[in-house]
ZAGUMAR-7297 format. One record per residue: residue number from 1; x, y, z of N, C-alpha, C in turn. Coordinates in nm, 3 decimals, m for minus. Layout:
% ZAGUMAR-7297
nr:NUM neast:X nnorth:Y nup:Z caeast:X canorth:Y caup:Z ceast:X cnorth:Y cup:Z;
...
% end
This chain:
% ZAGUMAR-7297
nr:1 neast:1.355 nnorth:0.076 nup:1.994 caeast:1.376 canorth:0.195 caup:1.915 ceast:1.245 cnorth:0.273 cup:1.900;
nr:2 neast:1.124 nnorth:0.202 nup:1.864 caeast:1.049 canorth:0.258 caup:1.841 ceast:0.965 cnorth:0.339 cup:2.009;
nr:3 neast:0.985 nnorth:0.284 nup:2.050 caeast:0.921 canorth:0.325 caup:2.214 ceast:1.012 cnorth:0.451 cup:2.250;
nr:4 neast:1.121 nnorth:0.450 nup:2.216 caeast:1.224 canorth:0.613 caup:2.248 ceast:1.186 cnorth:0.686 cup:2.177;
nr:5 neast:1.116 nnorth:0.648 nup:2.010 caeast:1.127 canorth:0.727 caup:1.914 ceast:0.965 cnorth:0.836 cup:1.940;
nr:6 neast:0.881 nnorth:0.727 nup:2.018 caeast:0.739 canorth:0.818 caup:2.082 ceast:0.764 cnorth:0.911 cup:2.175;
nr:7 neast:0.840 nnorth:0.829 nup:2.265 caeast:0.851 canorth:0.922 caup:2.372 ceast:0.935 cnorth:1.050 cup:2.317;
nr:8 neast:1.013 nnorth:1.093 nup:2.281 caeast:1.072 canorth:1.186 caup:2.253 ceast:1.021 cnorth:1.290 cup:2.127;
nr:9 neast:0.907 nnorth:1.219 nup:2.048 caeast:0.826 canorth:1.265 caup:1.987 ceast:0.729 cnorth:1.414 cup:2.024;
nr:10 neast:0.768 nnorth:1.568 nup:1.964 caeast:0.686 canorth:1.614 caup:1.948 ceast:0.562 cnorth:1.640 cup:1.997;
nr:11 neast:0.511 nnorth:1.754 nup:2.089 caeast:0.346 canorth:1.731 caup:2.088 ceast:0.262 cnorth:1.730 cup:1.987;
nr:12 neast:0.197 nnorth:1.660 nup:1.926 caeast:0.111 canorth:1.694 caup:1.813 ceast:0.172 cnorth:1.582 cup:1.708;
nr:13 neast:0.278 nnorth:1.551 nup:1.708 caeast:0.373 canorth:1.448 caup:1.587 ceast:0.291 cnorth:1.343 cup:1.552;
nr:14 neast:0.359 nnorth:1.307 nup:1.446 caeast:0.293 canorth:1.170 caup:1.386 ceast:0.445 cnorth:1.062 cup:1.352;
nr:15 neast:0.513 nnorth:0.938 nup:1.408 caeast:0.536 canorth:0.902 caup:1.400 ceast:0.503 cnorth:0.741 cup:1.288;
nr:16 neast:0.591 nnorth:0.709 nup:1.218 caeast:0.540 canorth:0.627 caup:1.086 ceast:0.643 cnorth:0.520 cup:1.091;
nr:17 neast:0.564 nnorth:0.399 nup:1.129 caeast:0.686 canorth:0.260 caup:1.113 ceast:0.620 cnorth:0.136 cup:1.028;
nr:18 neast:0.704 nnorth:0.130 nup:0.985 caeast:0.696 canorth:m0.014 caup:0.876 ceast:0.737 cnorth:m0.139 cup:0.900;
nr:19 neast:0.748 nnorth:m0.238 nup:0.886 caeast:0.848 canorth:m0.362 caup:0.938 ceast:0.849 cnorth:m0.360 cup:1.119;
nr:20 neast:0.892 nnorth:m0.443 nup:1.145 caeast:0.931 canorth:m0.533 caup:1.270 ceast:1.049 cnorth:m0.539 cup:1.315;
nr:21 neast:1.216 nnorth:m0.487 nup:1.257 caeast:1.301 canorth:m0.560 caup:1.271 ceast:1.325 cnorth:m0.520 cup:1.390;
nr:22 neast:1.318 nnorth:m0.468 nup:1.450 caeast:1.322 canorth:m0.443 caup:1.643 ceast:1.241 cnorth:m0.536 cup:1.714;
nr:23 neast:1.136 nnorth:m0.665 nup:1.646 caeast:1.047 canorth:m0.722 caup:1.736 ceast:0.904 cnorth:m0.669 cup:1.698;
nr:24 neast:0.794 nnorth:m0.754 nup:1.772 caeast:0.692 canorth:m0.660 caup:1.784 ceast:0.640 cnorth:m0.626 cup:1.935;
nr:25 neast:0.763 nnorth:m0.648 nup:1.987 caeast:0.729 canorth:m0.569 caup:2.131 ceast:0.704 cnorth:m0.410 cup:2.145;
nr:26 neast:0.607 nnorth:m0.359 nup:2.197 caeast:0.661 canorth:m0.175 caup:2.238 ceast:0.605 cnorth:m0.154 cup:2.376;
nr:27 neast:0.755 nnorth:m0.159 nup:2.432 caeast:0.762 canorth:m0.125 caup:2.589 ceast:0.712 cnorth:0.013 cup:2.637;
nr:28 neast:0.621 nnorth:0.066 nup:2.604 caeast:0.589 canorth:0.181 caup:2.642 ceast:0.469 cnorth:0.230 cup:2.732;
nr:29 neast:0.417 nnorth:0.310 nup:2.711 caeast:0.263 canorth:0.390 caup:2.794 ceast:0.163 cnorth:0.450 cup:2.705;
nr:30 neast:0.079 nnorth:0.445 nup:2.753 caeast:0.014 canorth:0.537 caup:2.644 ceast:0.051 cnorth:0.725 cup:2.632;
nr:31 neast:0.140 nnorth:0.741 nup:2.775 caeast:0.151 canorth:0.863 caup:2.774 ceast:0.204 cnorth:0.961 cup:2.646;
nr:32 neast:0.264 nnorth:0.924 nup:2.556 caeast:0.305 canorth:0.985 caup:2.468 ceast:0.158 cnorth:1.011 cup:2.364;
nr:33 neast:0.088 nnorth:0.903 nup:2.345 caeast:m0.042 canorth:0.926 caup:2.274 ceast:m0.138 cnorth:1.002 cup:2.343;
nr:34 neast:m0.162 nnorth:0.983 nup:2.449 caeast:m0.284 canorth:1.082 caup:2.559 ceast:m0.223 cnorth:1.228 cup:2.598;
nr:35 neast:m0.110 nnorth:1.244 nup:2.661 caeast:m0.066 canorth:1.340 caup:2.703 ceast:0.012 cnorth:1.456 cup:2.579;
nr:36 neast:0.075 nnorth:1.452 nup:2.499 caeast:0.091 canorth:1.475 caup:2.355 ceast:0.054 cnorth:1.480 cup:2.231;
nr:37 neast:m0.047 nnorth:1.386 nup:2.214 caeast:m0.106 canorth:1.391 caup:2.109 ceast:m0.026 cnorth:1.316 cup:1.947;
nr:38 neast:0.038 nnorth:1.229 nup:2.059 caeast:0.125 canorth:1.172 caup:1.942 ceast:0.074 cnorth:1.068 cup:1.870;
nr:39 neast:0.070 nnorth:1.065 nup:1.722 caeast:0.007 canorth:0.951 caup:1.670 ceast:0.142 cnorth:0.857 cup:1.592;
nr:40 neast:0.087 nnorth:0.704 nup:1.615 caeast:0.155 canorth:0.586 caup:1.550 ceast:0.122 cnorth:0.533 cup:1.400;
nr:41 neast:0.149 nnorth:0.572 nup:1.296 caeast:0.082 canorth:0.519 caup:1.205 ceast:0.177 cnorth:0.440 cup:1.149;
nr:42 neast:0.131 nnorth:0.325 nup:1.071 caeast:0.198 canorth:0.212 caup:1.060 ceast:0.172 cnorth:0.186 cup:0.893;
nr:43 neast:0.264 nnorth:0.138 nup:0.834 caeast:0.217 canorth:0.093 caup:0.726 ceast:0.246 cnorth:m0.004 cup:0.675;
nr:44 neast:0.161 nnorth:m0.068 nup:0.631 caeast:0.145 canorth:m0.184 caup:0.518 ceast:0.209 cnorth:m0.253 cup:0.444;
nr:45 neast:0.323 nnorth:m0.265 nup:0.429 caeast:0.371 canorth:m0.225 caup:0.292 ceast:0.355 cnorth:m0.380 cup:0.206;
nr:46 neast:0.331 nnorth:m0.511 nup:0.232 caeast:0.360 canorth:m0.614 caup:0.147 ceast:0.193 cnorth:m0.632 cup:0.034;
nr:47 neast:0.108 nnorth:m0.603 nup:0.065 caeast:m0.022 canorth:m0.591 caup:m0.038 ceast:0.022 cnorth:m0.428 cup:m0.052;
nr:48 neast:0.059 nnorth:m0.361 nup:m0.069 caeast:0.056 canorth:m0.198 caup:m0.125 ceast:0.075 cnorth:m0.233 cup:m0.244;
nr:49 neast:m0.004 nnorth:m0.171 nup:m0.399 caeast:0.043 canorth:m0.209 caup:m0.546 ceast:0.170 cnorth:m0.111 cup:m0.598;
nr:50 neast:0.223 nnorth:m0.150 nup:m0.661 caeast:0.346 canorth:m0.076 caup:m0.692 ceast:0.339 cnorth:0.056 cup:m0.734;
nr:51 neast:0.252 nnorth:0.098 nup:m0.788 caeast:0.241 canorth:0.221 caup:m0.831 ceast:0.229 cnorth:0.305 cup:m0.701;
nr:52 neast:0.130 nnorth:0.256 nup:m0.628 caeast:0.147 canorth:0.330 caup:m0.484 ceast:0.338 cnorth:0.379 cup:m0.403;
nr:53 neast:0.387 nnorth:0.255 nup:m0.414 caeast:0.498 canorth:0.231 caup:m0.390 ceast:0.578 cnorth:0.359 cup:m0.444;
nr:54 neast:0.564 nnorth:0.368 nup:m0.543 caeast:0.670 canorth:0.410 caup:m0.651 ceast:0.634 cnorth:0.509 cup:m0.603;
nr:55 neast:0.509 nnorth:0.593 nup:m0.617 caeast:0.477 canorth:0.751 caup:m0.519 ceast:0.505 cnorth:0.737 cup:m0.397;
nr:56 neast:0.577 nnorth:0.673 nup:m0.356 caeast:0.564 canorth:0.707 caup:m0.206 ceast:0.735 cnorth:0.755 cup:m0.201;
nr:57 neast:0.765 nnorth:0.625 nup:m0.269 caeast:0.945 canorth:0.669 caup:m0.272 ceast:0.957 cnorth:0.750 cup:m0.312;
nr:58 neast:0.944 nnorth:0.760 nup:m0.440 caeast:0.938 canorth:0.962 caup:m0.500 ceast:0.957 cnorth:1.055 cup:m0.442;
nr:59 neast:0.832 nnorth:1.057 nup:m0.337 caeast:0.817 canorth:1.158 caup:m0.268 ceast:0.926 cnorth:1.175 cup:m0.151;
nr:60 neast:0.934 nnorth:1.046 nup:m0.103 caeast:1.038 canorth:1.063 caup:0.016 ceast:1.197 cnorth:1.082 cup:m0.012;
nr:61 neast:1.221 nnorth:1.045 nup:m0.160 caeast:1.340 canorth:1.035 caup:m0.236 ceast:1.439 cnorth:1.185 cup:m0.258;
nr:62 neast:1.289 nnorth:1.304 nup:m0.246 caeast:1.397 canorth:1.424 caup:m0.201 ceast:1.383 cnorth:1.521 cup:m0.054;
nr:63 neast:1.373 nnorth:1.440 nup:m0.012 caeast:1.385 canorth:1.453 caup:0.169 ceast:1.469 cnorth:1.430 cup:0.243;
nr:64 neast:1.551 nnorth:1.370 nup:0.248 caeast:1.640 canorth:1.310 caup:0.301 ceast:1.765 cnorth:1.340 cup:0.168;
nr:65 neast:1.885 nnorth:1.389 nup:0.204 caeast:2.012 canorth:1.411 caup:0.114 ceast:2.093 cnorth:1.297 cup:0.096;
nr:66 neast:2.117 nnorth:1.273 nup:m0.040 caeast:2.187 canorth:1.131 caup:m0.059 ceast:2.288 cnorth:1.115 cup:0.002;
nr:67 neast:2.342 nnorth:1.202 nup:0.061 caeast:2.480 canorth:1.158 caup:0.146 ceast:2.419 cnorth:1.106 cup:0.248;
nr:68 neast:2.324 nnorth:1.121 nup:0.372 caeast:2.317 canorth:1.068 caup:0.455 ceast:2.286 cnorth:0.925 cup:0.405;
nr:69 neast:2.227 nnorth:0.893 nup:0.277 caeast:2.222 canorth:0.698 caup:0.301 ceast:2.359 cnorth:0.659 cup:0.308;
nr:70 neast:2.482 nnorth:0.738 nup:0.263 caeast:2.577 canorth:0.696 caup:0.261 ceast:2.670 cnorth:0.665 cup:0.380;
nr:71 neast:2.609 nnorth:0.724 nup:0.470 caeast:2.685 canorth:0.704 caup:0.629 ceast:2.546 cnorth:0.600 cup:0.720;
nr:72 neast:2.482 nnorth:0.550 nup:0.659 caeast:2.402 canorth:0.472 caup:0.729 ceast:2.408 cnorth:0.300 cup:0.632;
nr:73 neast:2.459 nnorth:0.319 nup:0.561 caeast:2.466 canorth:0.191 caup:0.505 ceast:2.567 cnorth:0.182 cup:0.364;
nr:74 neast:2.565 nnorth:0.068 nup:0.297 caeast:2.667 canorth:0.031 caup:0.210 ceast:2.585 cnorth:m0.089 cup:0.122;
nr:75 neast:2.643 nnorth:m0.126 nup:0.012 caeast:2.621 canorth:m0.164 caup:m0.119 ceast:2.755 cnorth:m0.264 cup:m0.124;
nr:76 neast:2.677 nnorth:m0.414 nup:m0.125 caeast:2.832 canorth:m0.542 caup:m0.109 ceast:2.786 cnorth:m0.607 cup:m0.264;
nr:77 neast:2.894 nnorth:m0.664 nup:m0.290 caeast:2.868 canorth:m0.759 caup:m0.372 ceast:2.855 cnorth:m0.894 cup:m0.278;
nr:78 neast:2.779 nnorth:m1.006 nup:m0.414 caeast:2.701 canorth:m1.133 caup:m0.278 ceast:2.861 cnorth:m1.198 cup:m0.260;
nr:79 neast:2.965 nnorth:m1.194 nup:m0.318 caeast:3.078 canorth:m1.250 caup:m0.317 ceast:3.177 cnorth:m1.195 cup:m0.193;
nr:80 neast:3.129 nnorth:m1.080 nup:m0.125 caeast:3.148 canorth:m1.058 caup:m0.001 ceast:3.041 cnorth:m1.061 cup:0.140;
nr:81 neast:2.920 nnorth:m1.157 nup:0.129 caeast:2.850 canorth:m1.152 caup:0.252 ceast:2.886 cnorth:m1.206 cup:0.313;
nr:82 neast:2.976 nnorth:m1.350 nup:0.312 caeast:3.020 canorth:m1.415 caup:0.424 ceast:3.123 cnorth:m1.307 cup:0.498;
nr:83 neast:3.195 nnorth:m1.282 nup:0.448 caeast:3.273 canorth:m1.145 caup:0.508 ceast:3.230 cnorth:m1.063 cup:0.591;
nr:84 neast:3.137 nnorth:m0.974 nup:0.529 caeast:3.059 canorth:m0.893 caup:0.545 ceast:2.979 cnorth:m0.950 cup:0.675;
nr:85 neast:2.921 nnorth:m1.119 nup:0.670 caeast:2.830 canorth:m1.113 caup:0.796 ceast:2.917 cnorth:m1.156 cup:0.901;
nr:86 neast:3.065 nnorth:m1.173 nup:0.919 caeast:3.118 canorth:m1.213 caup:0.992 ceast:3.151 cnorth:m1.058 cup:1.100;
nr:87 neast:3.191 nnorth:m0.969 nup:1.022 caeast:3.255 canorth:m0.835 caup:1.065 ceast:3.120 cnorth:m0.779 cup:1.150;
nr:88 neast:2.971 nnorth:m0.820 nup:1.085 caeast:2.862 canorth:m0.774 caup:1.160 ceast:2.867 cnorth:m0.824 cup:1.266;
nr:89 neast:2.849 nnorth:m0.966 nup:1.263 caeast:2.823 canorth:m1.050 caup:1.376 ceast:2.945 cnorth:m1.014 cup:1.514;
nr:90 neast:3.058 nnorth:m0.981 nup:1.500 caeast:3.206 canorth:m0.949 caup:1.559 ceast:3.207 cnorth:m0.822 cup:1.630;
nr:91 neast:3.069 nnorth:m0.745 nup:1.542 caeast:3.018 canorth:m0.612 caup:1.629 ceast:3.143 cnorth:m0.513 cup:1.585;
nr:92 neast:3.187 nnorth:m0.537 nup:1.427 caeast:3.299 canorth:m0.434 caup:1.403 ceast:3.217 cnorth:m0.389 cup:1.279;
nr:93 neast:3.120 nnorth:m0.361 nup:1.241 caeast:3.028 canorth:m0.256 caup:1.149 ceast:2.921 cnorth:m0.220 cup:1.231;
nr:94 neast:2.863 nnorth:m0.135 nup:1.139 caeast:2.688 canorth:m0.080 caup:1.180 ceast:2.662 cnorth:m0.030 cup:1.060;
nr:95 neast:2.525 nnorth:m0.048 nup:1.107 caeast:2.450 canorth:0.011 caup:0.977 ceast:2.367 cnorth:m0.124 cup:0.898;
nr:96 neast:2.350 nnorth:m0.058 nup:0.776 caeast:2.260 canorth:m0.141 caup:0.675 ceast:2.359 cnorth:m0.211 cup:0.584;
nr:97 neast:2.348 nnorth:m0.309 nup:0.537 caeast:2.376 canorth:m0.374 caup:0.400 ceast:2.284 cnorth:m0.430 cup:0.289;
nr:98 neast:2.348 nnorth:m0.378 nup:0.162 caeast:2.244 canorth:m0.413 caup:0.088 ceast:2.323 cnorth:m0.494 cup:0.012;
nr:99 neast:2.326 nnorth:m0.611 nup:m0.051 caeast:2.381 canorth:m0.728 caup:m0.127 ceast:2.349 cnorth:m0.740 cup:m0.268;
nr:100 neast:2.437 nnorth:m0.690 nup:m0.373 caeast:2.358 canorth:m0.708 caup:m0.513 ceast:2.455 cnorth:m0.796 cup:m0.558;
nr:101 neast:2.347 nnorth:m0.892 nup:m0.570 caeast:2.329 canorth:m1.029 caup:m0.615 ceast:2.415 cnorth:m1.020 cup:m0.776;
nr:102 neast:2.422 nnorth:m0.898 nup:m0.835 caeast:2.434 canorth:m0.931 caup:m0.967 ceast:2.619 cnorth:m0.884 cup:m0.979;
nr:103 neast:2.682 nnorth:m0.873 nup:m0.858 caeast:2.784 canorth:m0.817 caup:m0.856 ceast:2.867 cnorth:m0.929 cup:m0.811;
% end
């Protein structure tokens, strides 16, 4: 994901990834960084202090329109994950799940 997400990147862009869950492979070239001017910045996030945190979401919190989290993911109770990870695994969902534990 992230290697399509350079290449198709903008001249001049700054691309920003967090986490691993794709691996830490990146099948790519440098051409998107030399020839474009594309930069990778990466962040940190497990030592970041919360207050940092909390500004960061903030900020990104009115950027993106709450409907789109709604077509990229869903909200289970934990009394449906076996369910829930069966239908994933079966390749009959997509997207994100988030599991509240208190439901």
């Amino acid at each position: 994901m992230l290697a399509g997400v350079l290449s198709s990147t903008s001249y001049g862009g700054t691309v920003v990834a967090c986490g691993n869950a794709g691996g830490m492979e990146l099948p790519t070239t440098v051409a998107p960084f030399i020839l474009r001017g594309v930069r990778l910045v990466g962040i940190e996030s497990v030592r970041t202090p919360t207050a940092v945190r909390i500004d960061a979401w903030d900020a990104l919190s009115g950027l993106v329109p709450r409907e789109l989290f709604d077509t990229v993911g869903r909200e289970i109770a934990l009394a449906d994950a076996v369910a829930t990870a069966e239908a994933l695994l079966a390749g009959e969902m997509t997207g994100r799940v988030v599991v509240d534990v208190r439901r």
